[in-house]
Structure formats: C-alpha cells, structure tokens
N, C-alpha and C positions, 0 to 999 in steps of 0.2 A: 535693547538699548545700544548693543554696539552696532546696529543700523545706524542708527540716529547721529552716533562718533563718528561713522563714516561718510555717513552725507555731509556735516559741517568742516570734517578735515577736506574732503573734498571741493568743498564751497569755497571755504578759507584758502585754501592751494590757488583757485583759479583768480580768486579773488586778488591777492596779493599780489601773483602775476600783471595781471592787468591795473593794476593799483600801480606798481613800480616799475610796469613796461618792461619784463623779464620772462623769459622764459620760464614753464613750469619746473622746467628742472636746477631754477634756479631757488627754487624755493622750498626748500628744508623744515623739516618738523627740528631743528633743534637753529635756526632762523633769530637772529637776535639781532636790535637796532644798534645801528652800525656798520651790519654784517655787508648793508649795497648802499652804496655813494645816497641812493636817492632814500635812506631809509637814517636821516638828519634828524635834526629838532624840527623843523619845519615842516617835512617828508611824515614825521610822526603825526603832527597838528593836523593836517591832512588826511591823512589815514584814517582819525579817530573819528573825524567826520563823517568822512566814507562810510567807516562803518557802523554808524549812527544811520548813516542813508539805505543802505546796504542790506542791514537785516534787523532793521530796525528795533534797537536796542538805542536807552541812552548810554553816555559813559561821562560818566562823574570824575572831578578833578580827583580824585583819589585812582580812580579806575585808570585814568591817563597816565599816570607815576608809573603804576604795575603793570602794563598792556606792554613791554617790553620785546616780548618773544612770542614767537609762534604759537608755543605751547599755552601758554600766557591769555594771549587771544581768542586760542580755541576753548578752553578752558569757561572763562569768560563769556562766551557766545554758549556754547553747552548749556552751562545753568542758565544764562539769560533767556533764553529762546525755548528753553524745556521749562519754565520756574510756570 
C-alpha cells in the first residue's frame, strides 16, 4: 500500500506544480490554501476541477470546504482512486 501513497504523493507533487506554475520545490506536503498568491478562492475553484479532470474523481461541495491542504487532497484522492 505504501507504493500506491507514493505514486499519488508523487502525482499530486507534480500536479500542483503545474496547476500553480511553481516549482516542485515549491510544493510541500504540509502546503495549505493561501500558502501561493495563486492558490485564492478562485485558484481553489480551478484546482477542484483539475482535479476532477486529472484523476478522475468527483468532488462534492462538501469535499470543496475540506480539500484545503495538501494532505487533505492526497488523502481524498487515496480513498477516491483506491475505493
């Protein structure tokens, strides 16, 4: 299983990078909105898309609220993507 953690941390790493136009070393497992100018309310609404598109998961208005963080994200895609 911790294969599996590490391909979507890894996923999610590059992902986000290229989501937010940053470097990967900008992007942190402890990563929270707010944390880069482009990661807004707006910057968020976008994201959730993405990542609707991305790894094809839905994400529910509930899921939107809590998709906050990195962690958050990964977490979320984990069970989603394994379930």
């Amino acid at each position: 299983m911790a294969k599996a953690t590490d391909d979507i941390n890894t996923r999610l790493k590059d992902f986000l990078a290229g989501q937010f136009n940053v470097g990967k070393d900008s992007i942190r497992e402890d990563l929270s909105f707010g944390d880069l100018p482009q990661w807004d309310s707006l910057g968020h609404m976008s994201l959730m898309a993405a990542i609707e598109d991305q790894f094809g998961v839905e994400v529910n208005a509930d899921a939107i609220a809590d998709l906050v963080n990195f962690k958050a994200i990964h977490d979320f895609l984990k069970k989603s993507i394994h379930d």
